[in-house]
DOLUMFI-403870 format. One record per residue (C-alpha): x, y, z. Coordinates in steps of 0.05 Angstrom, whole numbers, padded with zeros to 5 digits, always signed. Layout:
# residues N
XYZ...
END
This chain:
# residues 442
+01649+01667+01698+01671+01614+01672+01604+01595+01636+01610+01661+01599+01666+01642+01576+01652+01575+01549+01594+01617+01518+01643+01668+01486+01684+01613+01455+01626+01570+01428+01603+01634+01394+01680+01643+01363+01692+01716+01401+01744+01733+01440+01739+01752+01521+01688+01763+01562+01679+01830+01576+01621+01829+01617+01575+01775+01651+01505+01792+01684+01449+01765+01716+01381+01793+01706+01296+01764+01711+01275+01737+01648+01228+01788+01624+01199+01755+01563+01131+01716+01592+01129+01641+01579+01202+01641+01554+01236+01573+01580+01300+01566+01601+01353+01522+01620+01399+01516+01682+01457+01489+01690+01472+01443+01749+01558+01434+01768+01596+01480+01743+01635+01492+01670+01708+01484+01676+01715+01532+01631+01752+01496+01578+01693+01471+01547+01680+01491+01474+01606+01481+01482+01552+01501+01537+01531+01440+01523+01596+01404+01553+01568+01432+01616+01517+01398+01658+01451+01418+01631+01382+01416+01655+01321+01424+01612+01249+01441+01628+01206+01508+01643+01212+01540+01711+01288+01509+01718+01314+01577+01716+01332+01601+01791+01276+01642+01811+01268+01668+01737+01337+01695+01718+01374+01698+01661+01455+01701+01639+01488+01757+01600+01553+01759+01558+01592+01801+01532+01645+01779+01491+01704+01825+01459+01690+01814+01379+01758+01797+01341+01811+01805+01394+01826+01757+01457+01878+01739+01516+01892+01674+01523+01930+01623+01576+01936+01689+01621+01920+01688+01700+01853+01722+01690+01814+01763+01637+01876+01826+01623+01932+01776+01614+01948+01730+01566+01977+01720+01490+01945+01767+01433+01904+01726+01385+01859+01764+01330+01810+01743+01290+01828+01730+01217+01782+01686+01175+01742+01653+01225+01797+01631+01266+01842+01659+01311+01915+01672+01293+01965+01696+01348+02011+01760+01333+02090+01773+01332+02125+01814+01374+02151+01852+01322+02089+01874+01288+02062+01896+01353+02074+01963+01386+02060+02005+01449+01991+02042+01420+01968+01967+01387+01972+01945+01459+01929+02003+01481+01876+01985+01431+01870+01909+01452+01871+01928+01531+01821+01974+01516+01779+01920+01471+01777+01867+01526+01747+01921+01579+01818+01928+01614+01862+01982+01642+01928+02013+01603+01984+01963+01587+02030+01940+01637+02076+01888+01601+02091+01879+01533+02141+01810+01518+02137+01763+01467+02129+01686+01487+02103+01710+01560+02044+01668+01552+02068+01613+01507+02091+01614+01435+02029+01599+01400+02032+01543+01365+01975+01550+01306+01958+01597+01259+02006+01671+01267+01979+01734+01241+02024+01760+01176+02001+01836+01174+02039+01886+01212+01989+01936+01252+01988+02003+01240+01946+02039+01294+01949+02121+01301+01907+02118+01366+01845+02139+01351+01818+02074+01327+01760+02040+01367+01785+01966+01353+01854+01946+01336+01823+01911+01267+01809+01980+01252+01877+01989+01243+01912+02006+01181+01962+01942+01165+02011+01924+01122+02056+01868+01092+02104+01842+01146+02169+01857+01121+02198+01796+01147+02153+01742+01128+02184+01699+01193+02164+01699+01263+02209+01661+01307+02178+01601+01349+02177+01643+01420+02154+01716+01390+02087+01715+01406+02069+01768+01430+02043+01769+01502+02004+01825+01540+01987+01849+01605+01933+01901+01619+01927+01930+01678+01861+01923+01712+01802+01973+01699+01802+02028+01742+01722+02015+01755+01722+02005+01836+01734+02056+01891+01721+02058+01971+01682+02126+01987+01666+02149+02057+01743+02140+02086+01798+02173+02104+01837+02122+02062+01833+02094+01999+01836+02018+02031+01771+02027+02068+01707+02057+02059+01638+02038+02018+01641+01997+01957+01626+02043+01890+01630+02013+01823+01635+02056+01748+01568+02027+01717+01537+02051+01659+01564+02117+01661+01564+02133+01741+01582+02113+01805+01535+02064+01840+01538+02030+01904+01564+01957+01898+01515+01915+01942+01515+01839+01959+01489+01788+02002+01556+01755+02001+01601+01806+02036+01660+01768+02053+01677+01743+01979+01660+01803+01948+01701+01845+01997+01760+01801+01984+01756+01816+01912+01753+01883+01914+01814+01886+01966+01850+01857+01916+01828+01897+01856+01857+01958+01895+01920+01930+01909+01900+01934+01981+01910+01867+02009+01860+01824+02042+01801+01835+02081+01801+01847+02155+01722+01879+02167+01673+01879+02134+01631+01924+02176+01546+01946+02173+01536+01971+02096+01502+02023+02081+01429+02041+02088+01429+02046+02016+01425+01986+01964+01465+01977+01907+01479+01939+01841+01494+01864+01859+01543+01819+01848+01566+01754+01867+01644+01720+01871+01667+01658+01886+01728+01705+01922+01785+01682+01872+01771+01737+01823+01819+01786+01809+01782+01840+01800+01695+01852+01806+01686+01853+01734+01705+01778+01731+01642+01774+01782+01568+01759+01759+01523+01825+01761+01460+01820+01782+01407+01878+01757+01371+01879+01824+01395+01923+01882+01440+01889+01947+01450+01920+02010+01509+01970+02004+01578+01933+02024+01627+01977+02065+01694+01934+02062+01771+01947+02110+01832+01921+02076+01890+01910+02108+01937+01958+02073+01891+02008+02113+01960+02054+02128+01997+02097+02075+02075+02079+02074+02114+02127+02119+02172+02172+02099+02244+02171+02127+02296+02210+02121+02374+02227+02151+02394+02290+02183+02449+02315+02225+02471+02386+02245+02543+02382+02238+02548+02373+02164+02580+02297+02174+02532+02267+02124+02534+02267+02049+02505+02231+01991+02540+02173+01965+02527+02130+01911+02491+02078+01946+02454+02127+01988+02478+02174+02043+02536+02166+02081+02562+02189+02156+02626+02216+02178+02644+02174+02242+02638+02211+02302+02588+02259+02280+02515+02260+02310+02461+02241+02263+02380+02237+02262+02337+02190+02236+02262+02213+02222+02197+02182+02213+02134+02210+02180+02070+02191+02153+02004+02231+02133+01951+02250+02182+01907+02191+02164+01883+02168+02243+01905+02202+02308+01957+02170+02348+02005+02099+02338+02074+02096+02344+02135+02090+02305+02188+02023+02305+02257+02040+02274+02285+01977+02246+02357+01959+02232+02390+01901+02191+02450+01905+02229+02433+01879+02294+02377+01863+02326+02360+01925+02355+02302+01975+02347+02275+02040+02378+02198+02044+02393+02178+02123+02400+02098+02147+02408+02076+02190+02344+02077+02258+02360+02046+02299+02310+02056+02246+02262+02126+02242+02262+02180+02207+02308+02259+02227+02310+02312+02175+02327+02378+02215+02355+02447+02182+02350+02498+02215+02381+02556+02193+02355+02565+02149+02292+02612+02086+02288+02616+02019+02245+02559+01991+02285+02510+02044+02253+02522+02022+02176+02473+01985+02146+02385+01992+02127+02341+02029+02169+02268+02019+02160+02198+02059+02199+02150+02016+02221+02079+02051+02233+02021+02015+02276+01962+02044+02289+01905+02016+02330+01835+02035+02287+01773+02003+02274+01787+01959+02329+01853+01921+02293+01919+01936+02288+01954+01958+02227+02018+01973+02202+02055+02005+02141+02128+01992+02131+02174+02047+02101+02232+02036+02044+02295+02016+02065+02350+02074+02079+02422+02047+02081+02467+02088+02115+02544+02074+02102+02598+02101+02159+02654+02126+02134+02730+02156+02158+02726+02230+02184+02772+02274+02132+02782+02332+02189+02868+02301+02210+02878+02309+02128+02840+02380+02128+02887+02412+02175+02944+02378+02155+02930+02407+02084+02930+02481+02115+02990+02478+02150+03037+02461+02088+02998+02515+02053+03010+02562+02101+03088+02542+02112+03085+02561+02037+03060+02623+02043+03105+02652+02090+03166+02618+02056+03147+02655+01999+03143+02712+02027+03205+02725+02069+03242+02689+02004+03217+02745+01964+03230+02799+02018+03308+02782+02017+03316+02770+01950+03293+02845+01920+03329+02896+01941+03296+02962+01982+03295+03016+01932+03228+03047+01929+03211+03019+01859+03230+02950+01884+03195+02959+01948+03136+02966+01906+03150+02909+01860+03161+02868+01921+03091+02889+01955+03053+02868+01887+03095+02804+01893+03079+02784+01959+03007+02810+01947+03012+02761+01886+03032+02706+01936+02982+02722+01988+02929+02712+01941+02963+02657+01913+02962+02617+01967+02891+02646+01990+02869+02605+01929+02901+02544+01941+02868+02546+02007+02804+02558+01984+02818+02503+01925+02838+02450+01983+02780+02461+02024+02731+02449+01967+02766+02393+01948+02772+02363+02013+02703+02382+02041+02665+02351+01963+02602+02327+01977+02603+02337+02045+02567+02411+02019+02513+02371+01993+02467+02345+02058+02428+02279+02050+02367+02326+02079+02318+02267+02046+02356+02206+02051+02359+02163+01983+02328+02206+01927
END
């Protein structure tokens, strides 16, 4: 890859899109080879170790490039990262911030054969010292290339040492793993040309590292038989950071099957208890002390079997239990002190012959002060006011039958009164308590 891209910037275009290998086809044509390798910062092939003469090229194969046309990345960590630098009079001129928005972004991720944008900062990849474009983009998101773009003048004819812009694509959503039961393991598929075609190679382990990576699945741990079928090839070095970064190769490979090691999904976990001790807190849930609480782990049906490990930051202990049905519940009978703090689910799982885990987010739990001595105390005064009230009101009217009435409304009055204050206190006093932590942290 790094000959295509010496080749891309000795023909003054921007990123290499795509790099293949195919048979030369044309009979009689002569070719050259390269011996070493480019180190990529060449400006021409020709910096590169060169050997001339017919039949030099390995077994009769040629190199293709594709290069993006007036848009490039540059001094990022692979071919979707780096500073935005268009083409403007045969040289390249690098961008401000501020003439650069969300749907320009989408254009130029698009243009280099990347994903959608994932960062947007100006000076993340260096300030750019030369030349800085002075036209302010203008892009209504239908455009095929960002200099397709309607511009305009920059109002601010400045751009600050440090504003250039810098971009990160994500990568291209072009790989999958077929076959499995998760998306970390299965046989290699590629988008090519329209479809899905098996990805096939002679050189399983570095191509299986790449595309563990690609996936955000982590590294290799088997690379077991492919499949019967062949595919389109491709060979890595295994530092790429995605396939497209690969070489392609126009004949067919035998089918790679490839296991990462973020085989497992991440498990759930949650808090419940069945005394209504637990509500939510700011920083997560917290426990009444002396109430009972649960703690449950989960995870989708992926593989039969495995067990659950309940971590705690607190101390050093932790509670193994065998997955039943794909869950596992913790009981704690009675919460104190010792309980605050994270709680974590660790899942392993024996498949494939290796072992695997998945580790859950972190729950904090925070122990807090039962209000139940302040609850009753609150509805005895409220009571001792009621029935002062009352007999107050009794001796104070005097028994004819139109003050007997008045009194009755009166002490009715009272009753309900103090009924609402009651009601009032316990609300007030019970707060969030209503509201159960059923899920843990939202």
């Amino acid at each position: 890859m790094r000959e295509a891209n010496v080749v891309c910037r000795q023909q003054g275009c921007g990123n290499v899109v795509a790099a293949s290998r195919g048979r030369l086809v044309e009979k009689g044509r002569i070719g050259v080879r390269l011996y070493g390798r480019c180190r990529g910062t060449e400006s021409s092939i020709r910096q590169c170790g060169i050997r001339r003469g017919p039949g030099f090229c390995n077994g009769g194969y040629y190199h293709h490039v594709t290069c993006s046309e007036s848009v490039r990345l540059v001094n990022g960590s692979g071919l979707c990262s780096g500073r935005v630098e268009v083409k403007s009079n045969q040289s390249w001129a690098s961008v401000c911030e501020a003439d650069f928005d969300q749907q320009d972004a989408e254009l130029v991720c698009r243009d280099v054969g990347c994903g959608a944008p994932a960062a947007l900062q100006g000076g993340l990849y260096g300030g750019g010292g030369g030349q800085t474009w002075d036209k302010e983009f203008q892009c209504k998101g239908n455009e095929s290339l960002l200099l397709d773009c309607d511009t305009s003048d920059r109002k601010n004819n400045t751009c600050l040492p440090g504003n250039a812009v810098g971009l990160t694509c994500s990568e291209p959503d072009d790989v999958r793993l077929v076959g499995g039961v998760s998306r970390c393991a299965g046989g290699v598929e590629r988008y090519d040309q329209g479809e899905w075609r098996t990805v096939g190679t002679d050189d399983w382990d570095d191509v299986a590292s790449v595309v563990c990576r690609q996936l955000g699945c982590g590294s290799t741990v088997s690379v077991p038989p492919g499949k019967t079928t062949r595919g389109v090839g491709f060979i890595c070095s295994g530092s790429e950071s995605s396939l497209r970064e690969c070489w392609r190769m126009d004949d067919l490979r035998p089918g790679l099957t490839v296991i990462c090691s973020d085989l497992l999904v991440q498990p759930d976990i949650f808090l419940t208890d069945s005394m209504g001790g637990v509500f939510r807190g700011h920083q997560g849930p917290e426990m009444f002390r002396g109430y009972n609480f649960t703690i449950t782990c989960s995870t989708q049906p992926q593989y039969p079997g495995g067990s659950f490990l309940l971590t705690f930051t607190g101390s050093n202990r932790t509670q193994t239990q065998p997955a039943v049905n794909h869950s596992a519940a913790f009981l704690f009978p009675a919460a104190d002190d010792s309980h605050q703090g994270n709680y974590s689910c660790v899942y392993d799982n024996y498949v494939f012959s290796h072992n695997f885990s998945s580790e859950s987010e972190l729950l904090p739990l925070t122990i807090t002060a039962s209000p139940l001595p302040a609850f009753i105390i609150r509805h005895v005064v409220v009571l001792l006011i009621l029935l002062t009230s009352i007999t107050t009101s009794y001796l104070y009217y005097k028994p004819t039958r139109r003050q007997k009435r008045v009194n009755r409304v009166s002490s009715m009055d009272l009753y309900v009164n103090a009924m609402e204050m009651v009601s009032l206190s316990s609300r007030a006093e019970a707060g969030p308590g209503e509201e159960r932590a059923a899920q843990g942290t939202e």
